[in-house]
C-alpha positions as CSV (number, residue, x, y, z in Angstrom):
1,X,-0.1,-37.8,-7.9
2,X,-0.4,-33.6,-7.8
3,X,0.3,-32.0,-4.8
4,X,2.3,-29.5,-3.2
5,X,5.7,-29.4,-1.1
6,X,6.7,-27.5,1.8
7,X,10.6,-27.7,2.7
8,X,11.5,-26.1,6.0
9,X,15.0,-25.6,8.0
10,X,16.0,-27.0,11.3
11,X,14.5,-24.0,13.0
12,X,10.6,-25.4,11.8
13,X,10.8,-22.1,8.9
14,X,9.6,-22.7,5.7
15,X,11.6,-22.2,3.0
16,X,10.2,-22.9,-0.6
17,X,6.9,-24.0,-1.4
18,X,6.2,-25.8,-4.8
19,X,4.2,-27.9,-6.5
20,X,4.3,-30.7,-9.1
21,X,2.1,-33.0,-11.3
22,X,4.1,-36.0,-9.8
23,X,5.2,-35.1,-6.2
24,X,7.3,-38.3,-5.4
25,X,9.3,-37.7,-9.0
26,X,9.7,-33.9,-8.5
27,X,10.7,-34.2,-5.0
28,X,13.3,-37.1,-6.0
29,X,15.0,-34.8,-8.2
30,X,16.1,-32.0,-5.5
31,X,18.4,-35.1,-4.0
32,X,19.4,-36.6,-7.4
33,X,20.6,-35.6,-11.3
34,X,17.2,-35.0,-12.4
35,X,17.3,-30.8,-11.5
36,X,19.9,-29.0,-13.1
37,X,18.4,-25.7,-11.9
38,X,21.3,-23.5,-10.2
39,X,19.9,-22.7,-7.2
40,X,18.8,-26.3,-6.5
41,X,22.3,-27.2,-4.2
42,X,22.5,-24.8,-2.3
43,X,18.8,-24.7,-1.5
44,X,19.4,-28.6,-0.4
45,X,21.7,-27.8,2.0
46,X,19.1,-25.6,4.0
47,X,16.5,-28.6,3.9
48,X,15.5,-30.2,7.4
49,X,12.0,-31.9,7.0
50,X,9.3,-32.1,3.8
51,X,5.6,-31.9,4.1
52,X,3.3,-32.9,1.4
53,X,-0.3,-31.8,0.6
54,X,-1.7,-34.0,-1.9
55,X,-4.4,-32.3,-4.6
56,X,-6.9,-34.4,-6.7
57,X,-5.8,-31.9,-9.5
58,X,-3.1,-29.8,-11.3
59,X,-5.1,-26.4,-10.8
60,X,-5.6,-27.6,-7.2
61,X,-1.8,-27.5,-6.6
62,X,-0.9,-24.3,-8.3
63,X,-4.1,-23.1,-6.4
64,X,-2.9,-23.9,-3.0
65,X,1.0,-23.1,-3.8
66,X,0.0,-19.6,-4.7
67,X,-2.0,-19.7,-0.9
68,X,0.9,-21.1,0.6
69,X,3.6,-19.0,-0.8
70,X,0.8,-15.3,0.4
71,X,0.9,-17.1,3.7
72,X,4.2,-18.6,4.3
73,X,6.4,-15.7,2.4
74,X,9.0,-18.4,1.9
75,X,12.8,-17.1,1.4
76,X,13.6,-19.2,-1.7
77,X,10.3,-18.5,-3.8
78,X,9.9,-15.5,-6.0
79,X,7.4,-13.9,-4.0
80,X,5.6,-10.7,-5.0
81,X,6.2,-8.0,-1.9
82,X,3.3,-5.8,-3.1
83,X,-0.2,-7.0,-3.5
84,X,-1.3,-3.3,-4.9
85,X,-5.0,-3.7,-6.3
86,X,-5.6,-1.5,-9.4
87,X,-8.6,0.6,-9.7
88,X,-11.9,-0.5,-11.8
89,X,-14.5,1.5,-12.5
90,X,-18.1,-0.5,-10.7
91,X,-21.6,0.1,-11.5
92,X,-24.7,-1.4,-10.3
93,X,-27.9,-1.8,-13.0
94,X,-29.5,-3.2,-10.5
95,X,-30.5,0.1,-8.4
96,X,-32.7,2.2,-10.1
97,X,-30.5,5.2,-10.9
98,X,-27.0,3.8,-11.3
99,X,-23.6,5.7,-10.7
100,X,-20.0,4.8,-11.5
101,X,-17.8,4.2,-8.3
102,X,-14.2,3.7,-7.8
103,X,-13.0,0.3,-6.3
104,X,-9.9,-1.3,-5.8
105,X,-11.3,-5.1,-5.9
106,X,-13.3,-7.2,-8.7
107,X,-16.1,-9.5,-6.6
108,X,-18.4,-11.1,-8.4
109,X,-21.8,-9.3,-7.0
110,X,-23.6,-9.1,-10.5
111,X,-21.8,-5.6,-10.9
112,X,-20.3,-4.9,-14.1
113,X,-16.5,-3.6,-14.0
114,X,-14.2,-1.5,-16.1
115,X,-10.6,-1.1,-15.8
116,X,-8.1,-1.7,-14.9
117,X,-6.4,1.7,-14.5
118,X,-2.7,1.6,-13.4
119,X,-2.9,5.2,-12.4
120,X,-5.4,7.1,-10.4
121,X,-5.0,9.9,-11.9
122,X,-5.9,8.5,-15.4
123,X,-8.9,6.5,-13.5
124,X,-10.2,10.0,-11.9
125,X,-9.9,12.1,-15.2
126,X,-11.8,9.4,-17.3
127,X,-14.7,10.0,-14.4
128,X,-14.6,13.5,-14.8
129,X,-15.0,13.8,-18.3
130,X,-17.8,11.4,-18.0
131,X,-19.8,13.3,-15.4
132,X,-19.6,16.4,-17.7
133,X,-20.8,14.6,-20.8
134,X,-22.9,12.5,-19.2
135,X,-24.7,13.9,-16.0
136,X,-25.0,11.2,-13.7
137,X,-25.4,11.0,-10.2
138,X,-22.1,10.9,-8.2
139,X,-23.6,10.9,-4.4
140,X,-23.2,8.1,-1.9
141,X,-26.3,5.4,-1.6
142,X,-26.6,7.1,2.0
143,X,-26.8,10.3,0.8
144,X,-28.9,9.6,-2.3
145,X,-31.7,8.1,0.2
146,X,-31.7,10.8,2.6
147,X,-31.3,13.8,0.3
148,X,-34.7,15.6,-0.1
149,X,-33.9,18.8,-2.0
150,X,-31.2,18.7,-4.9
151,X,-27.6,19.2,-4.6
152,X,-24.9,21.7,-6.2
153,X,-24.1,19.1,-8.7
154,X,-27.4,19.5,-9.7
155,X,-27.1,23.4,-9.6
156,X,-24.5,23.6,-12.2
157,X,-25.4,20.8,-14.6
158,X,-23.3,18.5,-14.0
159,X,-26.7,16.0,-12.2
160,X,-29.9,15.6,-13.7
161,X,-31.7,15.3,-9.7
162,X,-32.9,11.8,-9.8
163,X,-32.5,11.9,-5.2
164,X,-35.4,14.3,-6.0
165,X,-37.9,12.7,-8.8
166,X,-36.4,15.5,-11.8
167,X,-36.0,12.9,-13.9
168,X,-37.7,9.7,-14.9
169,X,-35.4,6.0,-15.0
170,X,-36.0,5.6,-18.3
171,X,-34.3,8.9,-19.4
172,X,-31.4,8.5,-16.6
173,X,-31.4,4.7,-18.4
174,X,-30.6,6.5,-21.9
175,X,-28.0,8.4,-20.3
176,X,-25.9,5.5,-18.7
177,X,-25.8,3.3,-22.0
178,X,-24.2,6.3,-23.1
179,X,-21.5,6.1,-20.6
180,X,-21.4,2.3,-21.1
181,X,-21.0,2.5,-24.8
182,X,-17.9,5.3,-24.2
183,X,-16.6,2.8,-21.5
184,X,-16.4,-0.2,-23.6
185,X,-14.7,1.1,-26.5
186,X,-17.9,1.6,-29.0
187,X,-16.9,5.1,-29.2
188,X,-18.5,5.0,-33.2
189,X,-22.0,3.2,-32.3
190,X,-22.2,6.0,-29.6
191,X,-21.5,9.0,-31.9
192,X,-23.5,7.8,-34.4
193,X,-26.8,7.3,-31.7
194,X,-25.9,11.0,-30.5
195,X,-26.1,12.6,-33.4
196,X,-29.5,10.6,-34.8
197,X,-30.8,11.8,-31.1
198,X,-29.6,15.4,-31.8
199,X,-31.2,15.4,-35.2
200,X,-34.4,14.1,-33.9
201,X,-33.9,16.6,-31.3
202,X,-33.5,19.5,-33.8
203,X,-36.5,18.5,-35.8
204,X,-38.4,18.5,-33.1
205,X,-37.9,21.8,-32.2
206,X,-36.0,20.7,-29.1
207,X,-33.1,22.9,-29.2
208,X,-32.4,23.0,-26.0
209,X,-31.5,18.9,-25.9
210,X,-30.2,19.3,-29.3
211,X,-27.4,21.5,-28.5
212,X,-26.9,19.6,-25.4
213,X,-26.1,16.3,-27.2
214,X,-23.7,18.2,-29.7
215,X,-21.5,19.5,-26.4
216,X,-21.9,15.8,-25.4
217,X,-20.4,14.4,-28.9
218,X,-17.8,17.2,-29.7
219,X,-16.6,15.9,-26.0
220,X,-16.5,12.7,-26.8
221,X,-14.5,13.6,-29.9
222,X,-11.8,15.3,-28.4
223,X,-11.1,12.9,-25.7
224,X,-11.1,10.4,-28.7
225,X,-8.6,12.2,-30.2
226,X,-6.0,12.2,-26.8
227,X,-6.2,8.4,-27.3
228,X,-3.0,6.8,-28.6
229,X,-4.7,3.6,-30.5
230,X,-2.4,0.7,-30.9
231,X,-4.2,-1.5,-33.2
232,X,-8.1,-2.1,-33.3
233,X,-7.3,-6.0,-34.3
234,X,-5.5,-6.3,-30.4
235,X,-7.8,-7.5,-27.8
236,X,-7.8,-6.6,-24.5
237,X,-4.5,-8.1,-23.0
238,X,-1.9,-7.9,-20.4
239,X,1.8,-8.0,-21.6
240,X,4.4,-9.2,-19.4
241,X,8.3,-8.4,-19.3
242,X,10.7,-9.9,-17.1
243,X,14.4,-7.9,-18.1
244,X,17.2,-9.4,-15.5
245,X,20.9,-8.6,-14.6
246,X,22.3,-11.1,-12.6
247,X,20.3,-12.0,-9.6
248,X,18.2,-9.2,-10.2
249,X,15.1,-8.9,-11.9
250,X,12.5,-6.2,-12.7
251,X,8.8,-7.4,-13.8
252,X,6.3,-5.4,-15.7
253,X,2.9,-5.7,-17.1
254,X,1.7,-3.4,-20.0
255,X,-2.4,-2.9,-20.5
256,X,-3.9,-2.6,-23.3
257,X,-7.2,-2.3,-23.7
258,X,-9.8,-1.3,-26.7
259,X,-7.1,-1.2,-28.9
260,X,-5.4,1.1,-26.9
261,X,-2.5,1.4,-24.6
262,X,-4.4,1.7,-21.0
263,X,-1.3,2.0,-18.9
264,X,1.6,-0.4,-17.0
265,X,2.6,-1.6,-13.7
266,X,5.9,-1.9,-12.8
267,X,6.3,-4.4,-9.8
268,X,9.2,-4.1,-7.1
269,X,12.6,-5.7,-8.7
270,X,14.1,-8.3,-6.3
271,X,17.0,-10.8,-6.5
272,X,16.4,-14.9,-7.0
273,X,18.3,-17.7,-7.8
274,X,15.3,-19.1,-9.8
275,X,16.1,-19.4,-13.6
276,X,14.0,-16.6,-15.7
277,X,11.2,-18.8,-17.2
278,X,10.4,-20.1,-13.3
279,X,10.5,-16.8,-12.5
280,X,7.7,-15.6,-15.4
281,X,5.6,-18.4,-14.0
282,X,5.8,-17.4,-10.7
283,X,5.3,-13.9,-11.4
284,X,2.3,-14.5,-13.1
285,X,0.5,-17.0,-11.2
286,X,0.9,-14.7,-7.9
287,X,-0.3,-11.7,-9.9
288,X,-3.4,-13.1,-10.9
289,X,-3.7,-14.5,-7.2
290,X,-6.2,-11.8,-5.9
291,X,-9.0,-10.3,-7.0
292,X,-7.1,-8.5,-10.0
293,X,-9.2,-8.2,-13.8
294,X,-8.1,-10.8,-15.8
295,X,-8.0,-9.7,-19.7
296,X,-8.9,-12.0,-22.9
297,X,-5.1,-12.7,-23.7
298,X,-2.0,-13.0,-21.6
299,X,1.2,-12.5,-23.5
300,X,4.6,-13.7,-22.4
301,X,8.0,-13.3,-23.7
302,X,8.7,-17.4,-23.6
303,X,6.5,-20.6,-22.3
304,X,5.9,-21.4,-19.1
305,X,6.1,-24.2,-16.6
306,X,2.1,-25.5,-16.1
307,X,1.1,-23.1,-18.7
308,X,-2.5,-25.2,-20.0
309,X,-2.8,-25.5,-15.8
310,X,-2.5,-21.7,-15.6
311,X,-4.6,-20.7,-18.9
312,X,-7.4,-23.2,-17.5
313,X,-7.2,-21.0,-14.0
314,X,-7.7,-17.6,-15.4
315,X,-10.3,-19.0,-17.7
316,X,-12.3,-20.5,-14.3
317,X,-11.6,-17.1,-12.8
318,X,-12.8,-15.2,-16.0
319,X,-15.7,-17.3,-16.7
320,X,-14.5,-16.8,-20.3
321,X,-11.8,-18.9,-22.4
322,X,-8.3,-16.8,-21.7
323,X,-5.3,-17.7,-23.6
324,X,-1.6,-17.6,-23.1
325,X,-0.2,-16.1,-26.3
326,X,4.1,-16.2,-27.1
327,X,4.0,-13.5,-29.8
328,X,6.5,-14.7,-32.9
329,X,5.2,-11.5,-35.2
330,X,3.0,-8.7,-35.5
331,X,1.6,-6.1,-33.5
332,X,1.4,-8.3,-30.6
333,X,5.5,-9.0,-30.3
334,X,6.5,-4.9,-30.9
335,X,3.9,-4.6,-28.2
336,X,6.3,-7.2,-26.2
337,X,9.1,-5.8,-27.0
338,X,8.0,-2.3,-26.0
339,X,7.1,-4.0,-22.4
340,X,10.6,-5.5,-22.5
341,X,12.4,-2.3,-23.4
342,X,10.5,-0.3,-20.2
343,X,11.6,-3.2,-17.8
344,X,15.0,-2.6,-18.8
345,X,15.3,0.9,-18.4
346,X,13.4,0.6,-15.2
347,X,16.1,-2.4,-14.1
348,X,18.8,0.0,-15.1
349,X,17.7,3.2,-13.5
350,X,17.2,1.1,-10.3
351,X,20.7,-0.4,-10.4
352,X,22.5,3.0,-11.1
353,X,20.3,4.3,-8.2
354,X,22.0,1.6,-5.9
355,X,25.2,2.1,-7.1
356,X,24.9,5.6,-6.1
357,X,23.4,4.8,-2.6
358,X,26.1,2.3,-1.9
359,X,28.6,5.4,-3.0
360,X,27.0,8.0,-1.0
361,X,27.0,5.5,2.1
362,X,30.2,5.0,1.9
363,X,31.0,8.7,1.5
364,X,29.4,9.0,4.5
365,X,31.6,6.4,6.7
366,X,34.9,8.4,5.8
367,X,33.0,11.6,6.7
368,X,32.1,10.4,10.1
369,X,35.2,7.8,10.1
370,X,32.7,5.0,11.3
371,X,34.1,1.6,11.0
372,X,32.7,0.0,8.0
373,X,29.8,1.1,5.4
374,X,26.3,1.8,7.3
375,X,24.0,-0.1,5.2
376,X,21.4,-0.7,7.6
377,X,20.9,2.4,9.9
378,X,18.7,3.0,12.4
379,X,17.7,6.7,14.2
380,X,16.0,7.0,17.4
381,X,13.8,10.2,18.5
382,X,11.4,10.8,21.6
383,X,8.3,13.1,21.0
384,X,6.5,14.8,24.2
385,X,4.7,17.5,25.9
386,X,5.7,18.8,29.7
387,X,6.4,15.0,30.2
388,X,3.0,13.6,29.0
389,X,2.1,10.7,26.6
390,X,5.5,10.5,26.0
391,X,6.9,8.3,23.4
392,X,9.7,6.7,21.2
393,X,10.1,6.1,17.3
394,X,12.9,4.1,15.9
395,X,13.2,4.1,11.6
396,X,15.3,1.9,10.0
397,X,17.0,2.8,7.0
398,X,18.4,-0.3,4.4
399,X,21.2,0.7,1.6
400,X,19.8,4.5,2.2
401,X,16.1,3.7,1.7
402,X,13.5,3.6,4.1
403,X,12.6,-0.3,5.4
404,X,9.4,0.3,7.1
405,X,8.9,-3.3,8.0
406,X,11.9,-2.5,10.5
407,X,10.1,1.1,12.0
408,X,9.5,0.5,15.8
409,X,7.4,2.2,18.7
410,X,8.0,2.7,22.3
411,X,5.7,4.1,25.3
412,X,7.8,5.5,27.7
413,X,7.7,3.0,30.8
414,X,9.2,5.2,33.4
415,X,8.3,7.9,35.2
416,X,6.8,10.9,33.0
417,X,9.0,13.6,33.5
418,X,11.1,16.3,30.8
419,X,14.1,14.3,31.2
420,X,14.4,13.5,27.4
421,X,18.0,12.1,27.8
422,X,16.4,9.1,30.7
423,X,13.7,8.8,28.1
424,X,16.2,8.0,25.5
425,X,18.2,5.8,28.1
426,X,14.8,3.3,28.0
427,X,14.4,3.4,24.4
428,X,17.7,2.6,23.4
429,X,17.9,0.1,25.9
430,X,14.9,-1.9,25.2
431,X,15.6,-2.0,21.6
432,X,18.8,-3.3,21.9
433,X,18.6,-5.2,25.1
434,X,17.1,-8.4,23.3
435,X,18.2,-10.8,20.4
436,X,18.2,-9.6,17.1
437,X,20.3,-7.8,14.6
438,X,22.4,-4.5,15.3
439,X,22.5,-2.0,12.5
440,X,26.3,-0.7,11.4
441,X,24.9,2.9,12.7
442,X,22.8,4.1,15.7
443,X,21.5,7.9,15.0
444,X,20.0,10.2,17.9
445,X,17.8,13.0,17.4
446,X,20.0,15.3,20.2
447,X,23.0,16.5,21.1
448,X,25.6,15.7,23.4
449,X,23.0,14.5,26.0
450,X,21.3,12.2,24.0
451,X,24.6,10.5,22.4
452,X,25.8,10.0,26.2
453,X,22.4,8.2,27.2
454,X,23.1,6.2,23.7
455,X,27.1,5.4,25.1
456,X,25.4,4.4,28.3
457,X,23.1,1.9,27.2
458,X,26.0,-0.2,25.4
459,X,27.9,0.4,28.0
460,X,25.5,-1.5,29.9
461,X,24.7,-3.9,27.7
462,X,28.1,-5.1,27.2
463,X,27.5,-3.7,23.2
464,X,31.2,-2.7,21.8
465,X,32.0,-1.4,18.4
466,X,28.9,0.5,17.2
467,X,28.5,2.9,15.2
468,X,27.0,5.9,17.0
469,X,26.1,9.7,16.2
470,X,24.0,12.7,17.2
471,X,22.4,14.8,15.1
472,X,21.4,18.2,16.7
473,X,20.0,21.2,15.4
474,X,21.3,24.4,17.4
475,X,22.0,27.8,16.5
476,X,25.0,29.0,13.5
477,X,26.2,31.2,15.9
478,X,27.0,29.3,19.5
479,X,27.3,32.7,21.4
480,X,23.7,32.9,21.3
481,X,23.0,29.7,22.7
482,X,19.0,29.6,23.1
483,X,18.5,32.5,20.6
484,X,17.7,31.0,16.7
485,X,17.3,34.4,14.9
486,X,21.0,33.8,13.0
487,X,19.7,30.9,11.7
488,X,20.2,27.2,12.8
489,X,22.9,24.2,11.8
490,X,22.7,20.3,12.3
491,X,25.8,19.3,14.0
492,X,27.0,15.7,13.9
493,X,28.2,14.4,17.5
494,X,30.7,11.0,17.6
495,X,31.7,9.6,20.8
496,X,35.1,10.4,22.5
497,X,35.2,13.3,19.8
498,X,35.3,16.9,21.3
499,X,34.6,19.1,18.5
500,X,30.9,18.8,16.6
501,X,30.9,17.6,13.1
502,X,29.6,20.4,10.5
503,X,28.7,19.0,7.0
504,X,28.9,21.6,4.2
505,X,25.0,22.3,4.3
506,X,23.4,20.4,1.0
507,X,25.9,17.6,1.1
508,X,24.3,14.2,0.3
509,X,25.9,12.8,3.0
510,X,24.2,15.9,5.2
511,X,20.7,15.3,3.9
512,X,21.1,11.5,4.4
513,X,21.2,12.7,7.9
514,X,18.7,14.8,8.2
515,X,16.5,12.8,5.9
516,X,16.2,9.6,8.6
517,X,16.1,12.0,11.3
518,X,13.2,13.9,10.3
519,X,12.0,10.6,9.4
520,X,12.6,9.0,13.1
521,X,10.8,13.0,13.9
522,X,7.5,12.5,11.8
523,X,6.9,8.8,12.9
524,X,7.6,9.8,16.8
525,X,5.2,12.9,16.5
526,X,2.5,10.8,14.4
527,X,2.3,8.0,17.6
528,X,2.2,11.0,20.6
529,X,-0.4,12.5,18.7
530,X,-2.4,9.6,18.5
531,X,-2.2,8.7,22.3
532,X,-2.8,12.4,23.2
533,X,-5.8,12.7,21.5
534,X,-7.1,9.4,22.7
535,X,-6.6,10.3,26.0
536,X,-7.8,13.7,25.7
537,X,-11.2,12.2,24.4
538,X,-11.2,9.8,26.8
539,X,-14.4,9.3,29.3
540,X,-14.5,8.6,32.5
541,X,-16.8,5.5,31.8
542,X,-14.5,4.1,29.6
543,X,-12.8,2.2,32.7
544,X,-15.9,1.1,34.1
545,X,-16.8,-2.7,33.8
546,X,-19.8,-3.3,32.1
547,X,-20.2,0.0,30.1
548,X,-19.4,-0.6,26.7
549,X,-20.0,2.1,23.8
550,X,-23.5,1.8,23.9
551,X,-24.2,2.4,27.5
552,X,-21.9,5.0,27.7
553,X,-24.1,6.8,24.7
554,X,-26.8,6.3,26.7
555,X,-25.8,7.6,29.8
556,X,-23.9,11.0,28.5
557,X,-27.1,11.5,26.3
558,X,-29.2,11.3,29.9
559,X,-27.1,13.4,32.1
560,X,-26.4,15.8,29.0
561,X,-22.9,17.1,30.7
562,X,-20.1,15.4,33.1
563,X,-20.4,17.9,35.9
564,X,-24.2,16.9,35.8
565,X,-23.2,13.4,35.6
566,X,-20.5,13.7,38.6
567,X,-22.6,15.0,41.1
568,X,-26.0,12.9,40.2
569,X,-27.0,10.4,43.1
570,X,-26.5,6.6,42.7
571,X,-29.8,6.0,41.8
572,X,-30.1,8.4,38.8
573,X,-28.4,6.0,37.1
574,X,-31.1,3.2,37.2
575,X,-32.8,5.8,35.1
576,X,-30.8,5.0,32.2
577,X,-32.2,1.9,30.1
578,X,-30.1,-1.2,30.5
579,X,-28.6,0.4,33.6
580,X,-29.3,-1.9,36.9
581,X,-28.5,-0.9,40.6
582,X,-25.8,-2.8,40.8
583,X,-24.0,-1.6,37.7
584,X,-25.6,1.7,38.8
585,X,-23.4,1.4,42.2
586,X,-20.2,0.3,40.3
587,X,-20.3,3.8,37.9
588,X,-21.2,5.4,41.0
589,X,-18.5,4.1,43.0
590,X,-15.7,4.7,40.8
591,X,-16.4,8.3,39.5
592,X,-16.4,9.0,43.3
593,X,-13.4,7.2,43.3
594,X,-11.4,8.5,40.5
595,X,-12.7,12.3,42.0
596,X,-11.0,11.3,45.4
């Protein structure tokens, strides 16, 4: 019977997520001889209770496992961390005067779709070059309705007015199977129509149109020409590479489309214990998961587990038969190869990358003679003004990369005041009074003040052996004190240390430093703004029961100022529609209120 399986720890947390055509037999084999898979022992070990979900088909299963694994983000399945949505090209015949539009998901809305386009730029540049050769609208639904006099687009050529009747459907019509010949690859049936139009044109004495369709094909022929083609025989497919070292793996996916190269997506590498051809499968199933185009072909560098399951999927989501081709010759296998060779270099470029993080980190330990490498660091800043909306930011750094999913926010609790040192005190302590992990280093944004509010909280806390330092920028020249005209130095502050640190300015280590601080800056700044300017555009009727965003329209729109609005009588406000005496009493009560 086909199902799915859900194995979870002896916290409740689920672990892996799979699926099978024979769920008693599959399962069976995690406890017996039957799975010689490497990871399979160890992942035993971690197994407290199975739950089954039983499917009435194959597709069912790898259906729901692919739902499961988006949902559950289990630590034992391959699971893809970024769900990035390619652009597509969308137009709509159904409207009378169609336009291209850029969108990042496929829905099936009657809408035809082009793409996809691994790079925005590429997308945005094949738009441009068809607005100049073929001058269709490019304005908003809202503002094609509502526009009654022609735009600058139409000003300089580039629209032919339909918002304002200057030209009639069926020529606009003429126009877009232009573009929609370009954008489906029938570059030669379109040249071919343009220049019988352009002839026509000529002998009609229409020189005007005439030479406008020969700008429109000598266009076309240059941008032709840019094209790398691959081979006219390829249909549109999606190549994928898997290249591995070890644990780790780098997927990639290779477009081509029209015969031609289109671009490729490189996805982020991780490490698994899954053998490479589960790994494919997995790749490739969550891939497809969303609302991503799916092409004719699929080509991968070996079988798959489920492959007929996964083909008959696609071809559902298609509504159109997609295969699952294993190159052995031809175009199709140098095209492989070529994906293969890309997720290589990429693999090796990131693992170099590491190795030089890992160096620099530890560079950075002796410099700073911290006990033990600061892989996972963390750097604390507070962001106010004369003690108002005052907040905290807290960044997290892993292996000398940013780890947003760790990035943290604090309102200040206390008191508002300009004590930035008490304000770091609260932060600190709230982050760290908890469960949870500790990161080998603790970075403040301050000087000696701050690190002694940092000391403090551990202090308290009972914390021993962390890893602490200030980073401060004060004047080169310490005579000066408060004056920065000879220039400004970061200077690195360590508990129990007298002296400052000074890095040699450009130092990796140095800009390490700076590089999480101005981090920890930007992400403190970016949350005070956004509570400042709420509060600053903040109404006094926003506190009042019963006056939602409507009313509140309503009633600034009657008493057309505040002042007006704070000395009108109570019942001025049963003028207002939908306003009541007693809600009339209740704003009038509380502005007198909030006044006093």
């Amino acid at each position: 019977m086909p199902g799915v399986y859900i194995m979870k720890d002896r916290g409740g947390q689920v672990i892996y997520v799979g699926k099978a055509k024979d769920l008693r037999s599959r399962v069976r084999s995690y406890f017996g001889e039957g799975d010689s898979r490497p990871m399979i022992p160890y992942l035993v070990t971690k197994i407290s209770d199975i739950e089954f979900m039983v499917t009435r088909t194959d597709k069912e299963a790898l259906i729901l496992e692919n739902t499961l694994i988006k949902r559950y983000k289990p630590r034992y399945n391959v699971n893809l961390k970024d769900d990035k949505n390619f652009y597509v090209i969308r137009m709509d015949s159904r409207t009378p005067f169609p336009r291209f539009e850029l969108v990042r998901r496929m829905k099936q809305d009657g809408a035809r779709y082009f793409g996809p386009y691994s790079s925005s730029a590429s997308v945005k540049e094949t738009l441009r070059f068809l607005h100049q050769a073929v001058p269709l609208r490019t304005c908003k639904e809202r503002h094609f309705i509502q526009r009654r006099r022609p735009c600058m687009e139409f000003q300089i050529g580039r629209c032919l007015g339909p918002c304002c009747g200057r030209v009639a459907e069926e020529d606009y019509r003429e126009l877009l199977q232009d573009a929609l010949l370009f954008l489906e690859g029938k570059s030669a049936r379109l040249l071919g129509d343009l220049r019988r139009r352009m002839a026509v044109a000529a002998e009609a004495l229409e020189y005007e149109r005439a030479a406008s369709l020969r700008d429109r094909i000598a266009a076309i022929e240059v941008t032709l020409e840019k094209q790398r083609v691959v081979a006219p025989s390829v249909s549109d497919c999606d190549i994928f590479a898997v290249s591995r070292n070890g644990a780790r793996v780098q997927p990639l996916v290779l477009f081509v489309r029209r015969g031609a190269i289109a671009g490729q997506y490189s996805m982020p590498s991780f490490s698994t214990r899954e053998e490479t051809t589960d790994v494919a499968a997995a790749i490739l199933k969550q891939y497809y998961h969303g609302d991503r185009p799916v092409p004719d072909e699929v080509i991968l560098p070996h079988s798959v587990e489920d492959g007929p399951v996964i083909a008959e999927w696609l071809s559902e989501k298609k509504k159109k038969r997609v295969s699952l081709v294993i190159p052995k010759r031809g175009r199709k296998l140098e095209l492989l190869r070529m994906a293969m060779d890309n997720a290589a270099a990429l693999l090796g470029k990131e693992t170099n990358e590491e190795d030089n993080r890992t160096s620099l980190l530890e560079q950075l330990a002796r410099l700073l003679d911290l006990k033990g490498t600061p892989r996972r660091m963390e750097c604390f800043d507070i962001s106010t003004l004369a003690g108002q909306s005052s907040v905290g930011s807290c960044v997290a750094f892993s292996g000398g990369m940013p780890d947003k999913e760790r990035y943290r926010r604090y309102r200040i609790r206390t008191k508002e005041s300009l004590d930035d040192c008490a304000m770091m005190y609260e932060v600190l302590r709230r982050r760290f009074s908890g469960p949870g992990e500790r990161p080998d280093l603790v970075v403040v944004d301050g000087g000696r003040g701050q690190l002694n509010a940092a000391v403090r909280v551990f202090r308290d806390l009972g914390i021993e052996r962390q890893n602490l330092v200030g980073i401060a920028k004060e004047p080169r020249d310490r005579r000066t004190k408060t004056s920065m005209d000879a220039g400004t130095v970061d200077r690195i502050y360590r508990p129990g240390r007298k002296n400052a640190i000074v890095l040699p300015p450009g130092s990796p280590a140095l800009l390490l430093l700076q590089r999480i601080r101005d981090e920890a800056h930007r992400f403190a700044v970016a949350y005070h703004r956004r509570l400042k300017e709420r509060k600053d555009f903040s109404s006094l009727l926003d506190a009042v029961p019963g006056v939602g965003p409507s009313k509140k329209k309503a009633i600034l729109r009657h008493f057309k100022s505040m002042d007006i609005l704070r000395n009108a009588a109570e019942s001025r406000f049963s003028e207002v529609p939908g306003v009541g005496p007693a809600l009339a009493a209740l704003i009038y009560e509380h502005l007198h209120r909030r006044e006093g």
